[in-house]
Structures are given as structure tokens and as C-alpha cells.
C-alpha positions in Angstrom: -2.5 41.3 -52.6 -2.9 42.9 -49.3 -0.1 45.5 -48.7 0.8 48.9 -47.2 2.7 51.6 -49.0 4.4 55.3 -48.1 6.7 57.7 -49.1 8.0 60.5 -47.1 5.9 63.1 -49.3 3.0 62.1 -51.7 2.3 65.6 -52.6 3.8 65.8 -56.4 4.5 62.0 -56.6 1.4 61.7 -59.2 1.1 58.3 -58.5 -0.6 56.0 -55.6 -1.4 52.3 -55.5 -4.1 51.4 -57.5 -7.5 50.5 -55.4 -5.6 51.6 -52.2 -7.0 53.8 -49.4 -5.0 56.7 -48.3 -4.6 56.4 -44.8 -5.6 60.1 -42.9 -3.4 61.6 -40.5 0.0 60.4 -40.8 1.9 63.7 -39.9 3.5 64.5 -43.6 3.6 60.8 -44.2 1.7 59.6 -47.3 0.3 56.3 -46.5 -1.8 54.2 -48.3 -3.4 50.5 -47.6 -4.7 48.0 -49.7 -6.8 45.4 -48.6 -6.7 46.0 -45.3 -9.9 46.7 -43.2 -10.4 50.0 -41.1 -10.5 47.8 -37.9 -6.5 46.3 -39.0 -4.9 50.3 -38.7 -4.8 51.7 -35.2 -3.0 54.4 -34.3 -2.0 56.4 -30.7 -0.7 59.8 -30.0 1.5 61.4 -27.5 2.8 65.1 -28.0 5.4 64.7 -30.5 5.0 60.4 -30.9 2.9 58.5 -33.1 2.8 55.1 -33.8 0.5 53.0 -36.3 0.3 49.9 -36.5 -1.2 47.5 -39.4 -2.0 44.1 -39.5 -2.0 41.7 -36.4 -0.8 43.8 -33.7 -2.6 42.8 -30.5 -1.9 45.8 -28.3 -4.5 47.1 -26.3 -5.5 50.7 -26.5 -3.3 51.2 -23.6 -0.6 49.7 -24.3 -0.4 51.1 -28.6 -0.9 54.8 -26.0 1.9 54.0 -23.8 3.9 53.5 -27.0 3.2 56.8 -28.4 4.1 58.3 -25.4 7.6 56.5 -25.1 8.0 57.8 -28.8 7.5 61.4 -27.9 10.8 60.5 -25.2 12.2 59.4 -28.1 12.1 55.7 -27.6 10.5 54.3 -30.1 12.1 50.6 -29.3 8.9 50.0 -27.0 6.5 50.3 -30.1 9.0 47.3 -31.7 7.9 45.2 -29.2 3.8 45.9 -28.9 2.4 42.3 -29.1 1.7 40.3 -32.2 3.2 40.7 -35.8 2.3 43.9 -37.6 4.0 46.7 -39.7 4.8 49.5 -37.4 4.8 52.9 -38.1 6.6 55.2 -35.2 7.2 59.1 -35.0 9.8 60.4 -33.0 9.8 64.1 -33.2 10.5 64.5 -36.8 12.3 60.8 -37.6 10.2 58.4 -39.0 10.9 54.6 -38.3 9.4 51.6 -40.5 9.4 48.3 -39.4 8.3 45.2 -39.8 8.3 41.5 -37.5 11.1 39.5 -36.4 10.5 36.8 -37.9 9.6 38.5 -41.5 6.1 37.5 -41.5 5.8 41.3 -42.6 8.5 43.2 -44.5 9.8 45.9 -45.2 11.2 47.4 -48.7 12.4 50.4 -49.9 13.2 52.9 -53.3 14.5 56.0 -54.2 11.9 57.3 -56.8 11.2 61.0 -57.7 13.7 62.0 -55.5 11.9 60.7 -52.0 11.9 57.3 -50.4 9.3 54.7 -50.8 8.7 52.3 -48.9 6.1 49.4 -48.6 5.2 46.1 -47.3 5.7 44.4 -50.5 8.2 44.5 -53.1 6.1 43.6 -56.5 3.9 47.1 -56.5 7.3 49.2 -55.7 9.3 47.5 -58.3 6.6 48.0 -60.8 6.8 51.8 -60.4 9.9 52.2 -60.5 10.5 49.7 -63.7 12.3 46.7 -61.7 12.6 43.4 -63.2 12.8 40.2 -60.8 16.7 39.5 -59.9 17.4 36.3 -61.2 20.7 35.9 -58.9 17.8 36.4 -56.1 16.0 33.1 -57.4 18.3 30.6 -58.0 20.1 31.5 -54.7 16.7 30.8 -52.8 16.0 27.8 -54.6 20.1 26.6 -54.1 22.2 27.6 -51.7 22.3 27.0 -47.6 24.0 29.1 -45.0 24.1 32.5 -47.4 22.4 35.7 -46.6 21.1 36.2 -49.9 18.2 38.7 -49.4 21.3 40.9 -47.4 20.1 44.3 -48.4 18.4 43.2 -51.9 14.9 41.9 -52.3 13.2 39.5 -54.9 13.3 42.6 -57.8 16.5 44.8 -58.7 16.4 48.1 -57.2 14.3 47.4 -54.7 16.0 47.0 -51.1 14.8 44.7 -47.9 15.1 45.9 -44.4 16.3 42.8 -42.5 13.8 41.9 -40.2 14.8 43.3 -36.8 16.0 46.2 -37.6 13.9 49.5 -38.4 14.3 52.2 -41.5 14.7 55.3 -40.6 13.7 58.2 -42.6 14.9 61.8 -41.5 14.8 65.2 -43.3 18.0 65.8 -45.1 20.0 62.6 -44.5 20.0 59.5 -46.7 17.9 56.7 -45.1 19.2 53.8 -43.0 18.4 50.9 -40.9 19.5 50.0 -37.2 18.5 47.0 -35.3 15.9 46.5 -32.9 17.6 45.9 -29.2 15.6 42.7 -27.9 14.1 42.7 -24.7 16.5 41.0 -23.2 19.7 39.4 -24.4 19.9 36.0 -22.9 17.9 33.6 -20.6 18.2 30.7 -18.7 16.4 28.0 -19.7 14.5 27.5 -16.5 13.9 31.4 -16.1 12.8 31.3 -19.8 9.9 28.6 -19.9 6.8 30.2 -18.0 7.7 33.5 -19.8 7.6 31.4 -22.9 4.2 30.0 -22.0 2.8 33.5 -20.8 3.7 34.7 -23.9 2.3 32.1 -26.6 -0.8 31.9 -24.2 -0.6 35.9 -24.6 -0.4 36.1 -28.6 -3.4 32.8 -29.0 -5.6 33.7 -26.7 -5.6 37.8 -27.6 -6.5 36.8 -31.0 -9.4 34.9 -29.9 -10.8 37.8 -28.6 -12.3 38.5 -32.2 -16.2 37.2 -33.0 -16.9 34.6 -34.8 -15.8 31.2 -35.3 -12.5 30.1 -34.9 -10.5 27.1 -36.2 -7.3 25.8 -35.9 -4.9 22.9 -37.6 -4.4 19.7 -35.0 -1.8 17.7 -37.0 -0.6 16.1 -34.4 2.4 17.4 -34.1 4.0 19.5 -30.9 3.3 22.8 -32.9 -0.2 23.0 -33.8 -1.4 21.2 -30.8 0.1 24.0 -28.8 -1.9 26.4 -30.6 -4.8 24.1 -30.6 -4.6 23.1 -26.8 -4.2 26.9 -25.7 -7.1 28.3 -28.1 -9.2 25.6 -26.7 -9.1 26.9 -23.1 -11.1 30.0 -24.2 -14.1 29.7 -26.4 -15.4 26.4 -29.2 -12.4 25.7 -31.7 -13.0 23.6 -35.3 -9.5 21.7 -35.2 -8.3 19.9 -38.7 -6.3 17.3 -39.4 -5.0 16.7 -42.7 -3.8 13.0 -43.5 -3.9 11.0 -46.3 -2.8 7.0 -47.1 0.9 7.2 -46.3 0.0 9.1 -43.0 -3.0 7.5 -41.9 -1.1 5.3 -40.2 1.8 7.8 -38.4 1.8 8.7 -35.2 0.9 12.5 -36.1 -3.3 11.3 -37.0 -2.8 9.0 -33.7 -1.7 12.0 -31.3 -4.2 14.0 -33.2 -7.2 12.0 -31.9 -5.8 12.1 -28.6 -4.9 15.3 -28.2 -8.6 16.3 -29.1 -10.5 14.1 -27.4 -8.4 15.8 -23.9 -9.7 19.1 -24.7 -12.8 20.0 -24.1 -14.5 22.1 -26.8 -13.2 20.9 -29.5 -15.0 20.0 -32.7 -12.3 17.7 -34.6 -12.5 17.1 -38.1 -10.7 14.4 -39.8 -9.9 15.2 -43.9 -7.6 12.4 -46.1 -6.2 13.5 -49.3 -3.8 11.8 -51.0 -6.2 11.1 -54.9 -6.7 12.9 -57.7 -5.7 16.2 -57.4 -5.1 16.3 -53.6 -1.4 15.6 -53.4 1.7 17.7 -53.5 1.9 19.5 -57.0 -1.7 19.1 -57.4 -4.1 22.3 -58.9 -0.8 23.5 -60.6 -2.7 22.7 -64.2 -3.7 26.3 -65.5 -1.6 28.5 -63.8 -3.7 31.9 -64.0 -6.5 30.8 -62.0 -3.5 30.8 -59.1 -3.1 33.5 -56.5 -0.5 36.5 -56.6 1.9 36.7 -53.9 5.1 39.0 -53.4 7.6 36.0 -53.7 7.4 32.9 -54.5 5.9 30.4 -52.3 6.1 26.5 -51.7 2.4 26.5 -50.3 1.7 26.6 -54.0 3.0 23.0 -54.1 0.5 22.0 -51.2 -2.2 23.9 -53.1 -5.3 21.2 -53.3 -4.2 19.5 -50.3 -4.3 23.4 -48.0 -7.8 23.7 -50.0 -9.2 20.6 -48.4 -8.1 21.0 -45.0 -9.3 24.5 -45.5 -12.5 23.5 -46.6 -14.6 22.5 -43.7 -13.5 25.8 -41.6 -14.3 28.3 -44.9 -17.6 26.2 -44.5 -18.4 26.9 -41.1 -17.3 30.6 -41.5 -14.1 30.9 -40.0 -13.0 34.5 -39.5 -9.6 33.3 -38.4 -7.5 29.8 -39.1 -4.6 29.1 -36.9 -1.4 27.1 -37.6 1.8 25.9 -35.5 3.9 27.5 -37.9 7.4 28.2 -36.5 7.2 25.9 -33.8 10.5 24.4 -35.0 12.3 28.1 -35.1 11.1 28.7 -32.1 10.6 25.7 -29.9 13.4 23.7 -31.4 16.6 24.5 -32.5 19.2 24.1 -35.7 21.3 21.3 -36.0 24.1 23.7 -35.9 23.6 24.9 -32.8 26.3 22.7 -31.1 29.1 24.8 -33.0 27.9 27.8 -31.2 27.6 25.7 -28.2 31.5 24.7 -28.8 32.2 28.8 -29.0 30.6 29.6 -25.9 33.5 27.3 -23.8 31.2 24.4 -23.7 33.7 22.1 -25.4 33.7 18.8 -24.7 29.3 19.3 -24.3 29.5 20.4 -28.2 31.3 17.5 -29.1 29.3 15.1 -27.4 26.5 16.7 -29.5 28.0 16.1 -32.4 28.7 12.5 -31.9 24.8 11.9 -30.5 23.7 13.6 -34.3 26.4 11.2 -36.4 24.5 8.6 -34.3 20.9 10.1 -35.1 21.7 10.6 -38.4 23.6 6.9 -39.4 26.8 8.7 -40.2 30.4 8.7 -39.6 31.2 10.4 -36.3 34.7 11.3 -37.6 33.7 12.8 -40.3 31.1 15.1 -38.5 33.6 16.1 -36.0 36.4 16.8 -38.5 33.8 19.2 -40.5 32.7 20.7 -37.0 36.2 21.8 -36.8 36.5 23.0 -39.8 33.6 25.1 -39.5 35.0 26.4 -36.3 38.2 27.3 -37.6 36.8 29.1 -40.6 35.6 32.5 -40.4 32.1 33.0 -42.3 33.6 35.3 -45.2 36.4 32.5 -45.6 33.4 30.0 -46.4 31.4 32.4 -48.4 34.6 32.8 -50.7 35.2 29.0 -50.5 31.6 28.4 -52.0 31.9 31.1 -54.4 34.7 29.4 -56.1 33.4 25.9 -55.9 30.0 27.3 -57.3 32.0 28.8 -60.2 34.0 26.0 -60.9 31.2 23.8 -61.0 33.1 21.5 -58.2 30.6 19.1 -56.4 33.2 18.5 -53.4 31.4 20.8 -51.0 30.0 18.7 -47.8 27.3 16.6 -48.4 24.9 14.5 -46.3 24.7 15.5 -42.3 27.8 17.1 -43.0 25.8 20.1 -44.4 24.3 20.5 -41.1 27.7 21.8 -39.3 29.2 23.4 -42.5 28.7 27.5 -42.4 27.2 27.3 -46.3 27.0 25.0 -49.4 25.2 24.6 -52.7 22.7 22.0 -52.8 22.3 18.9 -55.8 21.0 21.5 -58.0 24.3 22.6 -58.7 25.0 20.9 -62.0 21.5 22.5 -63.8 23.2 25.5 -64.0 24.8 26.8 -67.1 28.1 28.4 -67.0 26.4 31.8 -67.2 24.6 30.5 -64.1 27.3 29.6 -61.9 28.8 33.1 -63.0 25.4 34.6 -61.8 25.1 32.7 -58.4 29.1 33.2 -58.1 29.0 37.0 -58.2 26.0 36.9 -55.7 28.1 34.8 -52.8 30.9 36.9 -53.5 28.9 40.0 -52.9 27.6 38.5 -50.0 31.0 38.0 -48.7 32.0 41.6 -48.7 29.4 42.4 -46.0 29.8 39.3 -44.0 30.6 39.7 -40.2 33.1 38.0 -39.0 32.3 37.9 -35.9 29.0 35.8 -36.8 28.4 32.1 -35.7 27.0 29.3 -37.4 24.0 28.7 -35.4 23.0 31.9 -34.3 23.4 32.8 -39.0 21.6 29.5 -39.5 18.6 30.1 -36.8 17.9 33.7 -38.6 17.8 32.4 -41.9 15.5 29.6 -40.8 13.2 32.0 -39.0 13.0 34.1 -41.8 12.4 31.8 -44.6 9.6 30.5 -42.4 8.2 33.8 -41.6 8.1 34.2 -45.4 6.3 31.1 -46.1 3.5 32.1 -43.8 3.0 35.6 -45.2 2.6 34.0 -48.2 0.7 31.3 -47.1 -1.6 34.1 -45.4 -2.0 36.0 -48.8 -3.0 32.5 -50.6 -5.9 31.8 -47.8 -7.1 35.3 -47.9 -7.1 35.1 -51.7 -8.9 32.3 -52.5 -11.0 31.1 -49.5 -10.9 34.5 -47.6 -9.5 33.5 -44.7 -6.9 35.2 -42.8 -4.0 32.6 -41.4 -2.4 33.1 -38.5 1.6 31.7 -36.2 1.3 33.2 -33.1 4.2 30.8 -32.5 5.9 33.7 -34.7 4.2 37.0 -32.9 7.3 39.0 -32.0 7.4 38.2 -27.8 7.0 34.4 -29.1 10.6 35.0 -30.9 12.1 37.4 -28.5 12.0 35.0 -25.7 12.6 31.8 -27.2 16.0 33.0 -29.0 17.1 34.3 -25.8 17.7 30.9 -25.0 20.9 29.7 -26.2 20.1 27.0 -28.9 21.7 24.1 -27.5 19.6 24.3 -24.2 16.1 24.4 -26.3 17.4 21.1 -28.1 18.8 18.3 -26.2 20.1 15.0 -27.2 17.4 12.0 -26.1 14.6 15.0 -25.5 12.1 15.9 -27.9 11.6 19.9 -27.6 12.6 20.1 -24.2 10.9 23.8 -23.8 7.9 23.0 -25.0 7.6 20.3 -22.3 9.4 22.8 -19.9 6.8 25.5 -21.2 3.3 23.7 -21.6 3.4 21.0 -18.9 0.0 21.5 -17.1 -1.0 23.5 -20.2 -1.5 21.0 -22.6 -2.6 17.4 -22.7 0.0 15.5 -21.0 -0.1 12.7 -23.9 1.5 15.4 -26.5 4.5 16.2 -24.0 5.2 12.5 -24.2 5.8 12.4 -27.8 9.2 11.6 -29.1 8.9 11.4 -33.0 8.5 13.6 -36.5 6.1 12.2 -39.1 8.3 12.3 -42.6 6.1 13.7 -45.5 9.0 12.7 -48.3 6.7 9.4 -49.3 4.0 11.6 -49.7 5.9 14.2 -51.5 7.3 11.5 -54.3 3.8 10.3 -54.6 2.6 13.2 -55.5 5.7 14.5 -58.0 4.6 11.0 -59.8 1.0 12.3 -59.8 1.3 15.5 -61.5 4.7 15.0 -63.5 3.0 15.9 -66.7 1.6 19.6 -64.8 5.0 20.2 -63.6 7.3 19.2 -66.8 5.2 21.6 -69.0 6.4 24.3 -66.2 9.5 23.4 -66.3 9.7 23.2 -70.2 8.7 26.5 -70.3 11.1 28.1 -67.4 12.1 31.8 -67.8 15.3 30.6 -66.2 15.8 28.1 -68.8 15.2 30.8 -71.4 17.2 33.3 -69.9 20.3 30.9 -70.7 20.9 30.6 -66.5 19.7 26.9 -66.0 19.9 23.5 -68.4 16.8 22.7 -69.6 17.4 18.5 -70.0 19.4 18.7 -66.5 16.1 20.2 -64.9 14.0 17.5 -67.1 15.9 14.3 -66.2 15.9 15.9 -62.1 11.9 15.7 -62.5 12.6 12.0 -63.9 14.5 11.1 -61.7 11.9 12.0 -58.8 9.0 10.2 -60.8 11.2 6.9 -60.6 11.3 7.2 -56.7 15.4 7.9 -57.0 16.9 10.7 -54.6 17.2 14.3 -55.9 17.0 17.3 -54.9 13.6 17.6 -54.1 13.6 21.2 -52.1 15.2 22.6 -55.4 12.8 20.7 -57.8 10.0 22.3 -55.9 11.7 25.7 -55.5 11.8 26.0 -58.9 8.7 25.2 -60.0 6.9 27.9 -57.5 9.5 30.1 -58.5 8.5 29.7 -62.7 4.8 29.9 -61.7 5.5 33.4 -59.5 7.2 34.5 -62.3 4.8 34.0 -65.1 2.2 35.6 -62.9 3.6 38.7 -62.0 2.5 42.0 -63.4 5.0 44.3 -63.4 3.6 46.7 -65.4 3.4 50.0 -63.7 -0.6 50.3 -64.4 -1.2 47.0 -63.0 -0.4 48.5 -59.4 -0.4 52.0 -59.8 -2.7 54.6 -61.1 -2.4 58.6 -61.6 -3.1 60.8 -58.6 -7.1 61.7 -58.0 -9.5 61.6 -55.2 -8.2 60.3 -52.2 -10.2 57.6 -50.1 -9.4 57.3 -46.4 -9.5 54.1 -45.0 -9.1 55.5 -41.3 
């Protein structure tokens, strides 16, 4: 697992990450990378500033230079925003600040341990040093709740602490450390200010990475997302673009756009793959779980494993050095259903409301009753809710809203509720209730519901990443999620980058002359949930003997025949909570993978090796 690690003094720690390179000249810092080339940690020097950078950072010499330099005046805000998503090391004077991406494609955690500070990019190797168990509370809120912060200063293992993306930690001589945001660029835009700086800067973070040699290949699914990517990459250098379909799909209007897209963009090798048999469904490759990769949380590519092998097939054949997705396109592009409750905050009133009739409409449901739980929401201050949900997750009470109405609410507990056991609920209780103690209330529902949703996706392509580079070698890549990409598009209130009627209005606003005309007239979203039952039915023996065996059944949290007769329910083609079902099973196969034991990370202090 690919990762970088530091404390604010190795000397006398007697430990460092097993099979790591120390990274040279980090002024006191003890730094140390694993699995990360020399060519992936850069570094620039000013006086007093120094910033390194690891991982997909795009800046030019120049530019990682003039960042050193403003670190030397002491702002160290312009390394934050040096193109692409990396971890970002900055020096100012003798602070030290950590951060990670916006969009939490790369994290940051922290420990107290020997009396100093680590910190790392992943949680798994700090946890095992400092004898951490996964937090339980941490997992079934993941797999079950909507609208809650729950990774708000915690991470996936007790004792171990996140920094929330955006914001830096800061590490200074003599004072406990802390985190502060990250002032963005700019605070709002207008939609029509906002669209060629959008296009500049997804042209900026494609093209920049295919500056790299070697082959270079893309997904084309069809979708507005991925032929972005694909149609921008294309303008530059020969692109392998893959489209993944199989027997419910073949016949969706993602494979048709697909061919059309490619055969407007010259350059363009397109390759067709169907899944959809044997192993290549969802829950497919799930059978022996220890020939599956490690990752630092659990992650619901898992789920798509066979099917992601086949449609990585073809560009790990052809040598690849690079695979790029659309990922994010719908956190940045789009915007949250909620959106229209900030919309209604903002003075737009009778606008908001409008929107929420259009989405009762949309959505086949009961305009009144959307409206009366938009006011509701409005009227309710975010800690209010959080307490609400606390108690009706406690009592067991499955009166919370339900349907679209989940969309406006502030937070709610999925269908999963009933598999937990009374010392579940108590568990997930105590966790919203914590939560609500630090809530803002000043926060609104879209802007809470758009961070979430950027950062659970962000998560799912680290992961993602770490899967490809595991088992086909091949390094995955958003730039729909590259930091400028996020910056700019949030600027723009939510409810102007969605628009009743208009299928992502700023994409069409953004790419119009960019990409193939034929993709800007597109007006739908292929469903996958036919595809998902299918291949539940599949593989329901795989996943109930992972589910028979669940830690979180053992550990008295979860009901083992409620979980069962879910998975039953799904093989009979009946609605259930499918997100949950699948939550959990990625979560039981992360944790019976996991070594936590400190050797399997760590190893005494010897020689050093310097990766750069």
C-alpha cells in the first residue's frame, strides 16, 4: 500500500515503516515513502520555505519554486493550491504544515506516540504502531447513516485522527498540533464568469498529466464525465478509450453516446469490453478473500472487482502508464439534490420552491410532502437534527423521512436500521450524539451534503487507485477531482450548476467547442441497479459466507439472520438496502484483511535508504 509517513523527530523513535525510503532533506522532519517512485517527490526551496510535494502534483519547477518562496513570506496557502492532487509538505520558518487534497483523494492522519506527532497518508500503518483497533462506530456509520459528519476528527481506527480535507495540520515547537482551513481561491463565482475558468482548468489538470511517456488510456462510458476526460486527453497525443457494458447496458444510451463520442475524436483507439457472465458482475472475484488487495478503508470498488479487471485489461495489455476516469464529475459538474434549501437561504425563495416542486415531479412523489420536509429542514438547525437522529437511531424508530424525502432532510439512517442489535443502536447513537456537540450551526444542507459527497468520492478513488496499482500496476487517475477542478466548480453556488430541465448545465457552459457536440446534447443517466441485482443473485453464495462470518456480527453490534434475510431479499429481486448490503460486505472483507500487527508495517530503526 503506497503511503507517506513523518513525525516531527525520528531520531529516538526506533521505529520506521517497514520497506519505506527515508526521504533526505526535510529540515528536522523525518519522512519516509513507501511505494512511491523518486520522480513522485519534488521539492523547492526559498530561504526559510520548503515545500514537498508527493503524489500527483502537476506544478512545474517554477511554479513548486514560487511556492517555496511565498512560504519563506510566510504564505504557505499558495503551496495549497499548486495544481493536481498530492500530499503537501510546506515549511514556514519553523511551522510545519501537512496537507492533503480537497477532495480527500489523499489524507491526512495523525498520533501522539513517544511523545511527538505522527503523521501519515494512511491510517492502517499509524494505527498498527500505536496498537489501534478499527472503530466499529466508524463502520456502521459509513455503511448507515446520510447527512452525518462521521469521520469529524476520527478516522477508520481509534486513536488515530483525520485532518478534514481542506484544512492543513500544523505542527510547531512547543504547542499542541492543530488544523486550520485552507482559504479557497476565491469565494464565489458567477456562473457565467465561472465556465471557461472551469474548462481552463480541467483542460489544465488532463492535459499536464499527459505530458508523461508512454501510452495513455482512458474510460469512455458514455457518460458526461469520462468523455470530458476522454474528449480533452484526445486533443494532445493517441488515447486507448474503454467502454465497459454488459447485457442490461448494451442497449442504454451510455454504449450509444460512447460510439459516438469516439468516432468525433480523432485519435482515438476505442475498445468495446461486455461483462455481465461468470464472474464478471458486481460481487464477482469476492471467493477467496486473501488473494484481494489491501487498502486503508474499505472500498466498494471491491464489489466491481472482475468487472474493473476487464475493462482494465486491454490498457494493462497495451502498457498503460496512466488510466484516466471521470470520477467526480457529479461533485463537481453537478450538484446535490439539496442544493435548493441553500438556494431558499440565500433569499431565493420562491426559485427554491419551484425546485422542489420540479424534483417531487422528477422523482413521482408528493409535492406537499417534499415541501413540508423542505421546511422542516429549514427551520431546524443541524445539531437539532443530529439529536433528532440520535434518538430515533436509539429507539429503533423507523419514522425518519424516507424516499425523496431524504434528499431535503439534513440527516437520516438508512433501511439498515433494523440489523442492528440494541448494543448497536447504542454504538451508532453515542457516535451522532458526539457528532452533534461539534456541529455548526451556522452550516447549511447543501453546502454539509456537497462535502460529504466530495469526500466519500475522493475516497473511493484513492482506493480505487491503490486496487489498480496493486494488482494490474496501473496508476488511476480524476483530474475532475485535482484541487483547481474543485475550487472553481464549488464556487459556484449549487443551484446555478444544476438546473431544472438541463442536464449539467456547466459542463455544456464549460466544454461547448471543447467536446463533441453530440455529448452536450445528452439528457439522461444510465441506471446500473438491474445490473447490480443481477449480479447479488450471481454470487449470493460468495457473499452469505462473508456475511456469516461478519466481525460485526460477532462483535454482538449487527443481527446475523436480519443481515441474512437483507441478502435474500436482494436475490429475490425485492427492494433493500442495497448501498448498506454492499457496504457491509467491503467493510467485512477490509477487516479480515488487515494487519494490524505492529511488525506487519513497522520494523526497528537501521540503515536508512533515501528515496530522493
Amino acid at each position: 500500500m503506497r503511503f507517506i509517513m513523518g513525525t516531527t523527530s525520528a531520531a529516538g523513535l526506533g521505529w520506521r515503516p517497514k520497506e519505506a525510503a527515508e526521504v533526505a532533506s526535510v529540515g528536522g522532519m523525518g519522512v519516509w515513502a513507501h511505494q512511491f517512485g523518486a520522480g513522485e517527490i519534488r521539492r523547492g526551496s526559498f530561504g526559510d520555505g520548503t515545500v514537498l510535494v508527493a503524489g500527483s502534483c502537476l506544478a512545474s519547477v517554477v511554479e513548486l519554486e514560487r511556492a517555496a518562496a511565498a512560504a519563506a513570506r510566510g504564505d504557505w496557502v499558495v503551496a495549497a493550491r499548486l495544481p493536481g492532487s498530492a500530499l503537501v509538505l510546506v515549511r514556514t520558518g519553523s511551522v510545519w504544515r501537512v496537507l492533503g487534497d480537497r477532495a480527500g483523494t489523499v489524507q491526512v492522519y495523525w498520533m501522539r506516540f513517544a511523545d511527538r506527532v505522527l503523521w501519515g497518508t494512511a491510517a492502517a500503518p499509524l494505527a498498527s504502531l500505536g496498537g489501534y483497533e478499527a472503530d466499529p462506530a466508524v463502520l456502521l456509520g459509513q455503511m448507515m447513516l446520510r447527512g452525518v459528519d462521521v469521520l469529524d476528527g476520527v478516522s477508520h481506527f481509534q486513536g488515530v485522527r483525520r485532518v478534514r480535507p481542506g484544512h492543513a495540520l500544523v505542527l510547531e515547537e512547543g504547542q499542541p498540533p492543530r488544523t486550520e482551513p485552507v482559504a479557497p481561491p476565491v469565494a464565489q463565482l458567477a456562473f457565467d464568469k465561472a465556465a471557461p475558468l472551469v474548462r481552463d482548468a480541467v483542460v489544465e489538470a488532463v492535459q499536464r498529466r499527459m505530458l508523461t511517456g508512454g501510452s495513455i488510456s482512458a474510460d469512455l462510458s458514455g457518460g458526461m464525465d469520462s468523455s470530458v476526460v476522454a474528449s480533452v486527453a484526445s486533443l494532445s497525443r493517441q488515447l486507448l478509450a474503454v467502454t465497459y457494458t454488459d447485457p442490461r447496458m448494451r442497449d442504454e444510451d451510455d454504449v450509444r453516446y460512447a460510439h459516438r463520442v469516439a468516432a468525433e475524436l480523432p485519435g482515438v483507439r476505442h475498445h468495446v469490453v461486455e461483462g455481465g457472465s461468470g464472474a464478471v458482475r458486481h460481487f464477482g472475484g469476492l471467493d477467496d478473500p486473501h488473494l484481494l488487495p489491501i487498502t486503508d478503508t474499505p472500498t466498494y470498488s471491491l464489489g466491481l472487482l472482475e468487472m474493473k479487471r476487464l475493462q482494465l485489461a486491454e490498457p494493462v495489455r497495451n502498457g498503460s502508464r496512466l488510466h484516466l476516469t471521470g470520477r467526480g464529475g457529479d461533485d463537481v459538474l453537478d450538484a446535490v439534490g439539496s442544493m435548493p434549501l441553500d438556494q431558499f437561504r440565500a433569499g431565493q425563495r420562491g426559485a427554491a420552491w419551484r425546485r422542489v416542486t420540479a424534483l417531487a415531479r422528477t422523482r413521482r412523489a408528493s409535492g406537499t410532502a417534499l415541501l413540508a420536509q423542505a421546511a422542516r429542514t429549514i427551520a431546524t438547525p443541524y445539531p437539532r437534527a443530529l439529536e433528532v437522529l440520535a434518538d430515533r437511531v436509539q429507539a429503533a424508530r423507523p419514522d425518519g423521512p424516507a424516499g425523496p424525502a431524504r434528499i431535503l432532510a439534513w440527516c437520516s439512517a438508512d433501511g439498515s436500521l433494523p440489523w442492528l442489535t440494541r448494543s448497536g443502536r447504542t454504538l451508532l447513537g453515542d457516535l451522532i450524539g458526539a457528532r452533534t456537540n461539534s456541529a455548526d450551526r451556522r452550516e447549511t444542507p447543501g453546502r454539509l451534503h456537497e462535502r460529504l459527497a466530495l469526500e466519500l468520492m475522493g475516497d473511493g478513488h484513492a482506493t480505487f487507485d491503490q486496487m489498480s496499482r496493486t494488482l494490474w500496476g496501473l496508476p488511476v487517475h480524476a483530474p475532475l477531482l485535482d484541487n483547481r477542478v474543485v475550487h472553481l466548480c464549488h464556487a459556484i453556488p449549487g443551484w446555478e450548476r444544476t438546473r431544472p430541465g438541463a442536464f449539467k448545465p456547466l459542463a455544456r457552459a464549460a466544454f461547448t467547442g471543447v467536446v463533441p457536440d453530440v455529448l452536450l446534447e445528452r439528457r439522461t443517466k444510465t441506471s446500473f441497479a438491474g445490473s447490480l441485482y443481477d449480479g447479488l443473485r450471481a454470487h449470493a453464495p460468495a457473499v452469505r459466507r462473508i456475511l456469516s462470518g461478519s466481525t460485526l456480527v460477532q462483535a454482538g453490534l449487527l443481527d446475523r439472520s436480519r443481515v441474512l434475510g437483507a441478502l435474500d431479499a436482494g436475490v429475490r429481486g425485492e427492494t433493500f438496502p442495497m448501498a448498506a448490503l454492499h457496504g457491509l460486505v467491503v467493510t467485512e472483507l477490509w477487516l479480515a484483511l488487515l494487519p494490524l500487527g505492529r511488525s506487519a508495517w513497522w520494523e526497528r530503526t537501521g540503515t536508512p535508504r533515501v528515496a530522493a
